[in-house]
KOLVEX-149520 format. One record per residue: residue number from 1; residue in three letters; x negated, y, z negated of N, C-alpha, C, O in turn. Coordinates in Angstrom, 1 decimal. Layout:
BEGIN
<atom NUM "ALA" <X Y Z> <X Y Z> <X Y Z> <X Y Z>>
...
//
This chain:
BEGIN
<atom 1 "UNK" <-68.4 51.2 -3.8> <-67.3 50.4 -3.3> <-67.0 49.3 -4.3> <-65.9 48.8 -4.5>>
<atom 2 "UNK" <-68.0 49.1 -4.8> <-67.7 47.7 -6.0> <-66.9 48.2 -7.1> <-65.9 47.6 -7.5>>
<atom 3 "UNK" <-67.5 49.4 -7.6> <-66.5 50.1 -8.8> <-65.3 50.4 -8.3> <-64.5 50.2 -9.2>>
<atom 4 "UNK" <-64.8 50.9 -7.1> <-62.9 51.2 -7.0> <-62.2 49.7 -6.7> <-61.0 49.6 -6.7>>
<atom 5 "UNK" <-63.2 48.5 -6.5> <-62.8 47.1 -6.4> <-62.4 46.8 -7.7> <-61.2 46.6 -8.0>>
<atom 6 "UNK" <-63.4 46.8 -8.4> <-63.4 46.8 -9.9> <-62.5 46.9 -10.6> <-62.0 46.2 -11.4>>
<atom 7 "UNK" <-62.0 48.2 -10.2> <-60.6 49.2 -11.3> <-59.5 48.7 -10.5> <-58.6 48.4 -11.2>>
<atom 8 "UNK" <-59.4 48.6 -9.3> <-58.3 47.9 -8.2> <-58.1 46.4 -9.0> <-57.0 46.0 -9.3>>
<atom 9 "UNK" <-58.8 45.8 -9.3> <-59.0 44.0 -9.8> <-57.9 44.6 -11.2> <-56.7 44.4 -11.3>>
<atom 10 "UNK" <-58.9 45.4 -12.1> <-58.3 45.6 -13.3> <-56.7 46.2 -13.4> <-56.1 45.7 -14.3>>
<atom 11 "UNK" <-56.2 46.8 -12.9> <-55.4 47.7 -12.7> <-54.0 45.9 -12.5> <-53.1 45.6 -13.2>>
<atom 12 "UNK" <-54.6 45.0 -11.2> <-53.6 43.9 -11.0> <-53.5 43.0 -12.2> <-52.5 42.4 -12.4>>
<atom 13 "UNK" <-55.1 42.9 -13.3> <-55.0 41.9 -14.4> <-54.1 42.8 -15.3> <-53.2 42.3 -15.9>>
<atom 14 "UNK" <-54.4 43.9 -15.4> <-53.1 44.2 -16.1> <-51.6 44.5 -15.8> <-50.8 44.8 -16.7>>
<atom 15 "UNK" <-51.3 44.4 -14.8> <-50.0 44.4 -13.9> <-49.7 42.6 -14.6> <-48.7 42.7 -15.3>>
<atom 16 "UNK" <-50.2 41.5 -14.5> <-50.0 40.6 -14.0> <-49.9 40.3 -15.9> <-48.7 40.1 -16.1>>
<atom 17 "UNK" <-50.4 40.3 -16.8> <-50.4 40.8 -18.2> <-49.4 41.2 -18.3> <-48.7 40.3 -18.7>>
<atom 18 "UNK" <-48.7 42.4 -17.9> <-47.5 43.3 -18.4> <-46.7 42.3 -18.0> <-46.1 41.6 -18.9>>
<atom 19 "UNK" <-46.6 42.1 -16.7> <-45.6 41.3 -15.7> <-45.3 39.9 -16.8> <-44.1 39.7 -17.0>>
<atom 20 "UNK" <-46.1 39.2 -17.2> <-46.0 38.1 -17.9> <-45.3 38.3 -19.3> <-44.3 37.7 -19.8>>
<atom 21 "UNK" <-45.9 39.0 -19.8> <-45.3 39.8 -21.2> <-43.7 40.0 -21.1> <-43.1 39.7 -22.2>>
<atom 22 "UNK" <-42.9 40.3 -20.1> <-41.8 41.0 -19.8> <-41.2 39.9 -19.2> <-40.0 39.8 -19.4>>
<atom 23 "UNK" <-41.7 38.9 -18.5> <-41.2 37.8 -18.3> <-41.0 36.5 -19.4> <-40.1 35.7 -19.3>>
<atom 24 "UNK" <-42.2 36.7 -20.4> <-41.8 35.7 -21.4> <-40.7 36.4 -22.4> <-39.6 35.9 -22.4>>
<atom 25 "UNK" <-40.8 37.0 -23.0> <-39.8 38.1 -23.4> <-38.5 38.1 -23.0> <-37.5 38.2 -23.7>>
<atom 26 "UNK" <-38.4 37.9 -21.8> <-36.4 37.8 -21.1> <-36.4 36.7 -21.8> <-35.6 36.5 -22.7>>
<atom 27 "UNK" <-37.7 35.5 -21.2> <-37.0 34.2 -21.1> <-36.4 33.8 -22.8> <-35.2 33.4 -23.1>>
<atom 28 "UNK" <-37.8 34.1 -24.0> <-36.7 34.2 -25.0> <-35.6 34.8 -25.6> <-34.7 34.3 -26.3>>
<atom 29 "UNK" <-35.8 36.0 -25.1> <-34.3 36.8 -25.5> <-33.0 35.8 -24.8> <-32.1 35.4 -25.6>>
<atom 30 "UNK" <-33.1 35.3 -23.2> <-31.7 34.8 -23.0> <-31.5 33.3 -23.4> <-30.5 32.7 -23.5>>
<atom 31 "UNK" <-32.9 32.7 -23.6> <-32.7 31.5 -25.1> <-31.9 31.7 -25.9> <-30.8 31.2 -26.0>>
<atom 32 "UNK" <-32.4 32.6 -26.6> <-31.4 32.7 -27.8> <-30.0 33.4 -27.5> <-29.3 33.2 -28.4>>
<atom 33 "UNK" <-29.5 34.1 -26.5> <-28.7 34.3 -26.3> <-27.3 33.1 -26.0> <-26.1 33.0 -26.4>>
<atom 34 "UNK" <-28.2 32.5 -25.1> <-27.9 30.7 -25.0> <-27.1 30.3 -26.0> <-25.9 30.0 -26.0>>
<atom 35 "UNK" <-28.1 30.4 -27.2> <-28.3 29.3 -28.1> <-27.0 30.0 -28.7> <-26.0 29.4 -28.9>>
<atom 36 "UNK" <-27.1 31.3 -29.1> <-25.9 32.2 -29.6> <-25.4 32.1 -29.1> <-26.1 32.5 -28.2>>
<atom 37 "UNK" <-24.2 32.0 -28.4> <-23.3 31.8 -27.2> <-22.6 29.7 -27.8> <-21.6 29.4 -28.5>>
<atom 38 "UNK" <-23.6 29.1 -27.3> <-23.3 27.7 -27.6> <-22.9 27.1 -29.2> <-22.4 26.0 -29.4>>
<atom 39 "UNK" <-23.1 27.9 -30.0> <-23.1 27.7 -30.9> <-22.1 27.2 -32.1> <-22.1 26.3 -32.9>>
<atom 40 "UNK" <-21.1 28.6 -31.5> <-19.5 28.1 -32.1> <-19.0 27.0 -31.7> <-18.6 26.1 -32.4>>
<atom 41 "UNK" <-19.2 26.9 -30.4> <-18.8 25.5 -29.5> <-19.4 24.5 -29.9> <-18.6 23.6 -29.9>>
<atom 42 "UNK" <-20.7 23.9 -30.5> <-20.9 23.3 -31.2> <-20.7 22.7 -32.5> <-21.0 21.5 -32.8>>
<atom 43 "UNK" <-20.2 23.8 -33.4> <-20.3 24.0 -34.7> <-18.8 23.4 -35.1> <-18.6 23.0 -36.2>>
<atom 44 "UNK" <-17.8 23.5 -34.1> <-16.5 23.2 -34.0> <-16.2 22.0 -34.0> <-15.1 21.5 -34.1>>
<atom 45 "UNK" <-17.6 21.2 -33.8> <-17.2 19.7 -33.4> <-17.6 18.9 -35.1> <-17.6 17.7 -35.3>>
<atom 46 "UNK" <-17.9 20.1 -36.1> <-18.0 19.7 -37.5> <-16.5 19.3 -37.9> <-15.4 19.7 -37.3>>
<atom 47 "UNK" <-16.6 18.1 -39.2> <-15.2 18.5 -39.9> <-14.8 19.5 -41.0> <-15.4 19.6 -42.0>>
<atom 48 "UNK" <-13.3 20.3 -40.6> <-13.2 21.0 -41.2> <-13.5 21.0 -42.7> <-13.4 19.9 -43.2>>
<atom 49 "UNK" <-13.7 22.2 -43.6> <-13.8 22.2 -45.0> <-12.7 21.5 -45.8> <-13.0 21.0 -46.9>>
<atom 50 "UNK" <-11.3 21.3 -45.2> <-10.7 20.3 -46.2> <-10.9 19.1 -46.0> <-10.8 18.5 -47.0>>
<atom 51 "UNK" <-11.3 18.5 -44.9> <-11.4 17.1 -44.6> <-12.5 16.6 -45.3> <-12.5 15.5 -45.8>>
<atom 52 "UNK" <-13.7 17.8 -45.3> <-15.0 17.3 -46.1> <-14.5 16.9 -47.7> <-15.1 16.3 -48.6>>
<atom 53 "UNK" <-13.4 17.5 -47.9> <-13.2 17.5 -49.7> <-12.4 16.6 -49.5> <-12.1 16.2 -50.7>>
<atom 54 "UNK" <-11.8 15.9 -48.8> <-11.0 14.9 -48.5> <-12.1 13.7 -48.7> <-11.8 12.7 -49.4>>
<atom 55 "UNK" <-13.5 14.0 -48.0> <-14.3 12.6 -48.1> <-14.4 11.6 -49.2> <-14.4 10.4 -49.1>>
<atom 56 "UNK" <-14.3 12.4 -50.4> <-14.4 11.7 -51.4> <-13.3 11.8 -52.4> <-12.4 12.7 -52.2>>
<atom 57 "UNK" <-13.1 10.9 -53.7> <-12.2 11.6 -54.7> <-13.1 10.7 -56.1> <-13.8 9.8 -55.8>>
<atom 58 "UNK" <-12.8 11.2 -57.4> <-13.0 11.0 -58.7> <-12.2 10.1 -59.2> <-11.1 10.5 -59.3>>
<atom 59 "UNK" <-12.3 8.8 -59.7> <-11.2 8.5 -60.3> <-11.9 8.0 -62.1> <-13.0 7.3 -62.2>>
<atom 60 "UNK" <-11.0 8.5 -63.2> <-11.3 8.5 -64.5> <-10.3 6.5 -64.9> <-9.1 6.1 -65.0>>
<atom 61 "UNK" <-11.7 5.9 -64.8> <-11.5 4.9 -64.8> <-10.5 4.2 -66.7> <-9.9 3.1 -66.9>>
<atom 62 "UNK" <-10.8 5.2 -67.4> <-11.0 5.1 -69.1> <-9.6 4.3 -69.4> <-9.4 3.2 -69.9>>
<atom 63 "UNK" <-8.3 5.5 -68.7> <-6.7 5.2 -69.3> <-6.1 3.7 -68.3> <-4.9 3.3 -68.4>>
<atom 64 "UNK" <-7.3 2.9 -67.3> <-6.2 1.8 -66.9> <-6.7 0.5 -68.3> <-7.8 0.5 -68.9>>
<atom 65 "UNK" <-6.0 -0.1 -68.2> <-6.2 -1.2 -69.3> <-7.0 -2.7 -68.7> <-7.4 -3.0 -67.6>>
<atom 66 "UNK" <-7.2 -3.3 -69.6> <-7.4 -4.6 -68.9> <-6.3 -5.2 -68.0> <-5.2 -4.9 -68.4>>
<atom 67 "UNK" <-6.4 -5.8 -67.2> <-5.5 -6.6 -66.2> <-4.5 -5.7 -65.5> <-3.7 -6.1 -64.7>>
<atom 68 "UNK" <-4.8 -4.4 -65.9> <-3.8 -3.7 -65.1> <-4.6 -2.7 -63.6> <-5.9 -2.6 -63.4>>
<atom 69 "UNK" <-3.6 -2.0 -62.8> <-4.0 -1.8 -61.3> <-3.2 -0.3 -61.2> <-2.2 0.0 -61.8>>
<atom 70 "UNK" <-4.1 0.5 -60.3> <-3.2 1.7 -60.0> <-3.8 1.9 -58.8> <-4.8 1.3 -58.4>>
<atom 71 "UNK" <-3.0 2.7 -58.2> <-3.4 3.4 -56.4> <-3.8 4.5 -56.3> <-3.2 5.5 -56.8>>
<atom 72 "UNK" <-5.1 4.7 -55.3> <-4.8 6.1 -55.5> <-5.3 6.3 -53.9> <-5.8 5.4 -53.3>>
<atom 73 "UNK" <-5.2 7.6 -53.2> <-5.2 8.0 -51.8> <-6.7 8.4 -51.7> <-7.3 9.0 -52.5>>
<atom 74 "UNK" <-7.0 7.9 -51.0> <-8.6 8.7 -50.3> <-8.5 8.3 -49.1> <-8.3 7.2 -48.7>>
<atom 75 "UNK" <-8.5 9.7 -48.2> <-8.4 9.7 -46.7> <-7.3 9.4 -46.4> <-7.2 8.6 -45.5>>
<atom 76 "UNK" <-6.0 9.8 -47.2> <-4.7 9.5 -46.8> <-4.2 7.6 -46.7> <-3.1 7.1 -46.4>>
<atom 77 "UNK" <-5.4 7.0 -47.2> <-5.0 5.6 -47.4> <-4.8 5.3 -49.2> <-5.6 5.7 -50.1>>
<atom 78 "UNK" <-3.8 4.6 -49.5> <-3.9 4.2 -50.7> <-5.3 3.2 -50.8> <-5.6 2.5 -49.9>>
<atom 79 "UNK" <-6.2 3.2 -52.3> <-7.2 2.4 -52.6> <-6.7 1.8 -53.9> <-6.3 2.5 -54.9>>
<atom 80 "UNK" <-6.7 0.1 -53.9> <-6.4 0.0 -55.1> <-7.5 -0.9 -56.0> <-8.3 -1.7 -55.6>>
<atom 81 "UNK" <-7.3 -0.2 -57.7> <-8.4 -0.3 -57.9> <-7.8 -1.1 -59.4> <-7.1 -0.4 -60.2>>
<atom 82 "UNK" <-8.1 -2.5 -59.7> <-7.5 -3.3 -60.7> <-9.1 -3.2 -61.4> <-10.1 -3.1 -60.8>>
<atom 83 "UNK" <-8.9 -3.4 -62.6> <-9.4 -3.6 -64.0> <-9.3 -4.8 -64.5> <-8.2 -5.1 -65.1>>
<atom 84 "UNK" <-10.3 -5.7 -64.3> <-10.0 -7.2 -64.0> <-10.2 -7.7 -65.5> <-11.0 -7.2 -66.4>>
<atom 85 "UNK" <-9.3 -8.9 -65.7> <-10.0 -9.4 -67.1> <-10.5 -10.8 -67.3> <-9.7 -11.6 -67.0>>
<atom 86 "UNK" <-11.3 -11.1 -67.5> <-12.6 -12.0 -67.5> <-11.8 -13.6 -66.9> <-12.3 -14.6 -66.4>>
<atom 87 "UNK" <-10.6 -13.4 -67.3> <-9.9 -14.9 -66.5> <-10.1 -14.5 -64.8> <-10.3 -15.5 -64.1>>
<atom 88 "UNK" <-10.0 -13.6 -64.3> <-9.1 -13.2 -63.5> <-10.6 -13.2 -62.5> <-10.6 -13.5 -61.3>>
<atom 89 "UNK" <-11.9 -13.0 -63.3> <-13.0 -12.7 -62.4> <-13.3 -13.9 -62.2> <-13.5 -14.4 -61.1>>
<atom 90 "UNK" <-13.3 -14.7 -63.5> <-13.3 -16.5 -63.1> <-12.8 -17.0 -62.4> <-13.3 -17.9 -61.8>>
<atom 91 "UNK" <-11.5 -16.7 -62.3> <-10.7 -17.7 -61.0> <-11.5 -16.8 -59.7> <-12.2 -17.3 -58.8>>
<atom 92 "UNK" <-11.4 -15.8 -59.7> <-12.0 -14.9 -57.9> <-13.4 -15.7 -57.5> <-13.8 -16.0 -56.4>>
<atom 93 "UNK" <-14.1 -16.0 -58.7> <-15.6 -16.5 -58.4> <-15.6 -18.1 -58.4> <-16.5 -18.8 -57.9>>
<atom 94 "UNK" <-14.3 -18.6 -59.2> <-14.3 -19.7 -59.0> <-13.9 -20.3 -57.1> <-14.0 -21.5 -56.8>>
<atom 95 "UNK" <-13.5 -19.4 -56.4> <-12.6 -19.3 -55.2> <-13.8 -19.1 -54.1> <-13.8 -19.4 -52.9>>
<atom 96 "UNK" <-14.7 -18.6 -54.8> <-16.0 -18.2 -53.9> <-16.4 -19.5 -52.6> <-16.9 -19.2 -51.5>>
<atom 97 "UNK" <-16.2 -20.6 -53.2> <-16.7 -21.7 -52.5> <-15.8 -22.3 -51.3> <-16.1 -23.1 -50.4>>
<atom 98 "UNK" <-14.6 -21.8 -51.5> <-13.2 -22.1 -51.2> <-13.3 -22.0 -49.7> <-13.9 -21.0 -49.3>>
<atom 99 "UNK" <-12.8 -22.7 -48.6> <-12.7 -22.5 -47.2> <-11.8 -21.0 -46.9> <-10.6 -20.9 -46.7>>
<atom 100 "UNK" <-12.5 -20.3 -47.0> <-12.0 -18.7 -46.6> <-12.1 -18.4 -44.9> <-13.1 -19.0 -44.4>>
<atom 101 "UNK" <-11.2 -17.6 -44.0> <-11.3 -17.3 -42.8> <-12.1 -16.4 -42.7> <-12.6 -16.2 -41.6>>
<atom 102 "UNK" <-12.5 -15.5 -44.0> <-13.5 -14.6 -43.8> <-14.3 -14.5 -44.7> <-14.1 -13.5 -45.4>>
<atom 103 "UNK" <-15.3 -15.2 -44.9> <-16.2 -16.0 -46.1> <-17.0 -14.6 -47.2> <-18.1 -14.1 -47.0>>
<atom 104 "UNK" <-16.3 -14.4 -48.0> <-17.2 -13.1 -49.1> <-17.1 -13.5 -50.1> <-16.1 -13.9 -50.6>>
<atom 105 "UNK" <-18.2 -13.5 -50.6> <-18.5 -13.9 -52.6> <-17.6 -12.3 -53.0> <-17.4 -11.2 -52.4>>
<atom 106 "UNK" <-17.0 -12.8 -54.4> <-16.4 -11.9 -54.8> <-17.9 -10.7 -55.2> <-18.0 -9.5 -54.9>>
<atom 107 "UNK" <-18.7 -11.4 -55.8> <-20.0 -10.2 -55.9> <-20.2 -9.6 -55.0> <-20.5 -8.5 -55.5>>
<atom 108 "UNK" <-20.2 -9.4 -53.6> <-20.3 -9.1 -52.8> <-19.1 -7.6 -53.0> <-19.5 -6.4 -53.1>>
<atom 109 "UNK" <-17.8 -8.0 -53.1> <-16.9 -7.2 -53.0> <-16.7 -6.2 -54.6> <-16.2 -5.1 -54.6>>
<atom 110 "UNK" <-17.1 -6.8 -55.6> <-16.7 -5.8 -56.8> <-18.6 -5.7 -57.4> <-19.2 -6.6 -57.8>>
<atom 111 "UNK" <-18.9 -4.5 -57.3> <-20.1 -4.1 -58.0> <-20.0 -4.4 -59.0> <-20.5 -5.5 -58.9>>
<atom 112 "UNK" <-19.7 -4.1 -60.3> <-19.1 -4.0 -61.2> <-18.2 -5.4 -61.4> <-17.2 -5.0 -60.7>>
<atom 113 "UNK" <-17.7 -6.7 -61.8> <-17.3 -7.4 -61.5> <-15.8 -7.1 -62.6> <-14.8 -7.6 -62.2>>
<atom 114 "UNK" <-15.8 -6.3 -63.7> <-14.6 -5.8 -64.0> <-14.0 -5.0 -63.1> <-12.8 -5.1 -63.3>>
<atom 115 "UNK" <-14.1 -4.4 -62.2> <-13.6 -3.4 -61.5> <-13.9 -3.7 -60.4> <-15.0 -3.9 -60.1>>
<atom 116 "UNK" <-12.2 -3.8 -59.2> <-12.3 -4.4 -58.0> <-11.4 -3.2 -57.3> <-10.2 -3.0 -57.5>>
<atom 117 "UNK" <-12.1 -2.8 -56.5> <-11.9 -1.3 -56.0> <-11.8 -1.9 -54.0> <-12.6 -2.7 -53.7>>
<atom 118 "UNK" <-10.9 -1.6 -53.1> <-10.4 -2.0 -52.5> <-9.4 -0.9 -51.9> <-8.7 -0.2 -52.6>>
<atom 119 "UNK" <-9.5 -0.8 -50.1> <-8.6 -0.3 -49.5> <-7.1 -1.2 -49.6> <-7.0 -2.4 -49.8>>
<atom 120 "UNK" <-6.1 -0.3 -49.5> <-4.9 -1.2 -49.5> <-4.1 -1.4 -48.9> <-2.9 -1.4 -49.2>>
<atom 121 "UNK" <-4.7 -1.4 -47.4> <-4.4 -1.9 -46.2> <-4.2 -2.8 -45.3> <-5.2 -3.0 -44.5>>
<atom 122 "UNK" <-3.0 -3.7 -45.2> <-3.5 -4.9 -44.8> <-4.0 -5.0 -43.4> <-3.5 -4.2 -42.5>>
<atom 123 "UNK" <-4.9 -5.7 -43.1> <-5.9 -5.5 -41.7> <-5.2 -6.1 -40.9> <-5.8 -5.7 -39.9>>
<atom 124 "UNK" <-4.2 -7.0 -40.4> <-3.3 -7.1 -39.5> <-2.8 -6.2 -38.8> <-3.0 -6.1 -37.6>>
<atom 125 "UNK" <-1.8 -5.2 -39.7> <-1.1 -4.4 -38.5> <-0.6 -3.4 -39.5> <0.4 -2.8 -39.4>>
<atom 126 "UNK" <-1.7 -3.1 -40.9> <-1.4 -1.8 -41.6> <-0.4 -1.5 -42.1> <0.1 -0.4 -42.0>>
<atom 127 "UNK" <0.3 -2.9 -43.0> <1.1 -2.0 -44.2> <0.1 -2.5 -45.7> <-1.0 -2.9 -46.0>>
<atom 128 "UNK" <1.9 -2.0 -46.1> <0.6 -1.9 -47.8> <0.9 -3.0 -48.5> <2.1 -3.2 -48.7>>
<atom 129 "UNK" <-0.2 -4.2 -49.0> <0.2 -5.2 -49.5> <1.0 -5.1 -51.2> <0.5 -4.3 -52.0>>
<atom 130 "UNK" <2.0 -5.9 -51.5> <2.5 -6.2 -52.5> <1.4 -6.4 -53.9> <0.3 -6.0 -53.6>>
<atom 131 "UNK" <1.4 -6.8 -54.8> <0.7 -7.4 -56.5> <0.0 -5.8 -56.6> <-1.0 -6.2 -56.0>>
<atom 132 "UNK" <-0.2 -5.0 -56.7> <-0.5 -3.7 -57.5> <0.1 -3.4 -58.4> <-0.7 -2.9 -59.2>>
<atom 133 "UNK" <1.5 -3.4 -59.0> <2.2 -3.4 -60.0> <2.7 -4.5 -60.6> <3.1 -5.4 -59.9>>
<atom 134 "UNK" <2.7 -4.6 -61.8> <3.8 -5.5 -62.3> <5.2 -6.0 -62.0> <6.2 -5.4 -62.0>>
<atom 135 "UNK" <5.1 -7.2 -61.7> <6.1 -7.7 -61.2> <6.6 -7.9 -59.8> <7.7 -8.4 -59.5>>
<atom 136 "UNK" <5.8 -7.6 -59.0> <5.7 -7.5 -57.6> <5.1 -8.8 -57.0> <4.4 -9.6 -57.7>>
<atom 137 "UNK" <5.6 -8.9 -55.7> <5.0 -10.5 -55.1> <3.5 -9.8 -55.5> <3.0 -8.6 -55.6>>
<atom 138 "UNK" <2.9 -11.8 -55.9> <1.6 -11.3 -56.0> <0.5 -12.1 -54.5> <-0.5 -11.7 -54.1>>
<atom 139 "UNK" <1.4 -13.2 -54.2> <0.9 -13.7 -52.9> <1.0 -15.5 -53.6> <1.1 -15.6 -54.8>>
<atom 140 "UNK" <1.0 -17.0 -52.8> <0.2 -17.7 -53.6> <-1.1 -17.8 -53.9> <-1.6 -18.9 -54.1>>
<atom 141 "UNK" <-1.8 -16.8 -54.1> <-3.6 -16.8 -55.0> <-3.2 -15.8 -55.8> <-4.2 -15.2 -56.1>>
<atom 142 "UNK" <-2.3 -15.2 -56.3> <-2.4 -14.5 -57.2> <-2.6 -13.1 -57.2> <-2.4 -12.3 -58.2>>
<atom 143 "UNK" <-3.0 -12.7 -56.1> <-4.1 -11.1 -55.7> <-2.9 -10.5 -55.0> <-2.1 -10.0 -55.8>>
<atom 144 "UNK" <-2.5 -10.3 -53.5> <-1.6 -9.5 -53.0> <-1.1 -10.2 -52.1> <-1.5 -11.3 -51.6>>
<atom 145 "UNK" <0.0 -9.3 -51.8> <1.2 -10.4 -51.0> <1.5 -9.5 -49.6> <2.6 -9.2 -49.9>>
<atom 146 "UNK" <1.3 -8.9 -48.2> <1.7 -8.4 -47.0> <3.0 -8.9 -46.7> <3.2 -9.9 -46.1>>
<atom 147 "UNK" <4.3 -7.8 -47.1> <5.6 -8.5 -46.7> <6.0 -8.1 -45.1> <7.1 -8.4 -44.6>>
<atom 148 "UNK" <5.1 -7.6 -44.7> <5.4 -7.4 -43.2> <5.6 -8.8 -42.5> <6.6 -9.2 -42.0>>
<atom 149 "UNK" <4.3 -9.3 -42.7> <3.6 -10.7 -41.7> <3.5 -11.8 -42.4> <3.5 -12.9 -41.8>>
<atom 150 "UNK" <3.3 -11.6 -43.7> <3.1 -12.6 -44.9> <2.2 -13.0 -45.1> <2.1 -14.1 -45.7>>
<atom 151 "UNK" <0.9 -12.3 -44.7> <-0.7 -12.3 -45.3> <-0.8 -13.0 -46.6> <0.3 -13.2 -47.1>>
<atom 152 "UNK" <-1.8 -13.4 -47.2> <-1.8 -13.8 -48.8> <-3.3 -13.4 -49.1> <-4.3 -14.0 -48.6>>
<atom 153 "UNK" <-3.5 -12.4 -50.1> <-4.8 -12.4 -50.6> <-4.7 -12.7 -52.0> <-3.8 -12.7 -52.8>>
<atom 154 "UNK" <-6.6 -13.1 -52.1> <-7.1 -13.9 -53.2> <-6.6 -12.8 -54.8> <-5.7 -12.0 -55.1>>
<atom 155 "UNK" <-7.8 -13.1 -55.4> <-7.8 -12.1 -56.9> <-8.9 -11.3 -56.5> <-9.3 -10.4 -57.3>>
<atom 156 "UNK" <-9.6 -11.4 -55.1> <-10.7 -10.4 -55.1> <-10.5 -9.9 -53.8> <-11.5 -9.7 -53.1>>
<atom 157 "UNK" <-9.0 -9.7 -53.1> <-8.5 -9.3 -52.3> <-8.8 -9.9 -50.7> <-8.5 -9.4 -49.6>>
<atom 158 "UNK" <-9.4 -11.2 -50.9> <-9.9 -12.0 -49.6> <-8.6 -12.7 -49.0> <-7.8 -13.3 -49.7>>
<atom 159 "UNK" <-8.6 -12.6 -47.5> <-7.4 -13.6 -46.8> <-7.5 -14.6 -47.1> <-8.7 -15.0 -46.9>>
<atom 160 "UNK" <-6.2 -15.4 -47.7> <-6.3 -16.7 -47.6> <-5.6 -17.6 -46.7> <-5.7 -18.7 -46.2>>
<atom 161 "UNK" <-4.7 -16.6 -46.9> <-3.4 -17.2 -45.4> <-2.5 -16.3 -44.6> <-2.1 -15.2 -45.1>>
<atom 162 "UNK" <-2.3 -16.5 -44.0> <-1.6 -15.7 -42.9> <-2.3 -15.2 -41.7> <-3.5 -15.5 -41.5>>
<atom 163 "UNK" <-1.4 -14.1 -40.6> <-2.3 -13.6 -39.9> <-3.1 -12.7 -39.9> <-3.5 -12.2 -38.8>>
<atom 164 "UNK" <-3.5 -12.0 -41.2> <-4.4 -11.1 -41.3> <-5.6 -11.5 -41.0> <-5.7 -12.7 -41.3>>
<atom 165 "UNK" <-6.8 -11.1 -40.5> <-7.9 -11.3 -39.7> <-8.9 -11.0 -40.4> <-10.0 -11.5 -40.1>>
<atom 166 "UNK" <-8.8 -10.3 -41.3> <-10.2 -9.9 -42.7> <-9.9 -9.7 -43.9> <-8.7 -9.3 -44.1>>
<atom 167 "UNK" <-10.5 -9.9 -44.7> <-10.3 -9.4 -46.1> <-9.6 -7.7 -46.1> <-9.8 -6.9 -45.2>>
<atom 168 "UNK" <-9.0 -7.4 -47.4> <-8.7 -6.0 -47.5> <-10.1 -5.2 -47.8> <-10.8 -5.8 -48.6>>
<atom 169 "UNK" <-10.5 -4.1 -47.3> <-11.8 -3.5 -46.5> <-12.3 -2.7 -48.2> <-11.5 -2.0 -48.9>>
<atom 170 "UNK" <-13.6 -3.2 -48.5> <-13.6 -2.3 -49.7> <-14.5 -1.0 -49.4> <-15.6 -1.1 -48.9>>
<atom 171 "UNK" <-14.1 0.0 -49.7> <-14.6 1.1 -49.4> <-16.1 1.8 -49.7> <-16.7 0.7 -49.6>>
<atom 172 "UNK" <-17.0 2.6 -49.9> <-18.2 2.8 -50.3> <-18.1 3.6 -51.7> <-18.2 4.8 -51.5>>
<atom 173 "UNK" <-17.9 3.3 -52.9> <-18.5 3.6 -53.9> <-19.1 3.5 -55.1> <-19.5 2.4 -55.3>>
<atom 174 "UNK" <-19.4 4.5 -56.2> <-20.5 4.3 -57.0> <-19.8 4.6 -58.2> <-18.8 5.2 -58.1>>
<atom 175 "UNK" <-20.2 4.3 -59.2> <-20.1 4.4 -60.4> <-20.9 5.8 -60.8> <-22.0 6.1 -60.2>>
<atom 176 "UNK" <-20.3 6.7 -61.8> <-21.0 7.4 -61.9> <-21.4 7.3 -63.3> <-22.5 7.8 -63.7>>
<atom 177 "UNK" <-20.5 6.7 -64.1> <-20.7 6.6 -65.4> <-20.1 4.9 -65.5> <-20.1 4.0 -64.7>>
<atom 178 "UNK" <-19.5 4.9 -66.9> <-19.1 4.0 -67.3> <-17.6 3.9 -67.0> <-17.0 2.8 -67.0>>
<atom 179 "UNK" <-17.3 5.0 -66.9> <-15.3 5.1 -67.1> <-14.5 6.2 -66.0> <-13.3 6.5 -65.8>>
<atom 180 "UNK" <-16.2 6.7 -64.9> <-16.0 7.4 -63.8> <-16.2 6.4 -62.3> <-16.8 5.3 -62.4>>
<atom 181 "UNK" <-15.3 7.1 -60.8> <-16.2 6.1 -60.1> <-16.4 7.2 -59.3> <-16.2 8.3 -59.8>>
<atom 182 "UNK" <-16.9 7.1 -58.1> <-16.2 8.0 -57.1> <-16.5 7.5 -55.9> <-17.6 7.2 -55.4>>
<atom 183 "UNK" <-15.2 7.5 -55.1> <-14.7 6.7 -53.5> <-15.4 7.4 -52.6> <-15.4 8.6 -52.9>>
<atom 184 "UNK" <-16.0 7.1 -51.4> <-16.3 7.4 -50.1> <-18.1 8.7 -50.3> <-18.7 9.2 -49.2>>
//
């Protein structure tokens, strides 16, 4: 009687074995089925491949001159990026100390203290400020002029008057060389 107990026991440890096997088994198969299923829907919430090449841009710093400025788009905003000349970083740093509504050392704002790299958006209410070209209001400090509202920024793009609310926003980047940079 103990031996047909025996093979009766054995017979449910292996039922209960199979049974488990077949049960862990679904549960990963419909895991990953899950996970396959969710996935696009996930993956969608990436940004697309142009926007990623949008993140950043190259600019060949070599052809702007001393004292001169050009614009260029990253992320559909103009960035402007002047080539400062040693008067021009003197007066910005001499201004450092200056009662500002939004207090930044020009170091702060230009890595590079030749080169002052800068969104060119005025933070009020988003037009594009004046002094980037020759001959253009330059503001009273010299730097840029907002003809919307009549903002006034410094030589290192800081508010000095008007109702703009912050300095013009300087963006994230790095030098890659000496005469390369690259934005965002």
């Amino acid at each position: 009687m103990s031996d047909t107990n025996k093979s009766a026991e054995d017979g449910e440890e292996e039922e209960k074995t199979r049974r488990d096997f077949l049960f862990t088994t679904t549960a990963v198969v419909g895991a990953v089925g899950v996970a396959a299923t969710a996935w696009p829907f996930i993956d969608q919430m990436n940004p697309a491949a142009d926007t990623l090449a949008l993140s950043s841009t190259e600019v060949d710093l070599e052809p702007i001159e001393e004292g001169q400025s050009i614009t260029v788009v990253w992320r559909g905003k103009p960035v402007f990026i002047r080539h400062r000349s040693s008067e021009e970083i003197e007066k910005a740093r001499a201004d450092d100390d200056a009662n500002l509504p939004h207090p930044e050392s020009d170091a702060e704002r230009a890595k590079n203290p030749k080169w002052l790299i800068m969104v060119g958006v005025c933070t009020h209410l988003g037009c594009i400020p004046l002094g980037n070209k020759s001959g253009e209001i330059k503001g009273e400090y010299g730097g840029w002029f907002c003809p919307c509202h009549g903002s006034h920024y410094d030589m290192s793009g800081r508010i000095r008057k008007g109702p703009a609310p912050t300095n013009l926003p300087v963006p994230e980047y790095t030098f890659l060389s000496g005469s390369r940079v690259k934005i965002g």
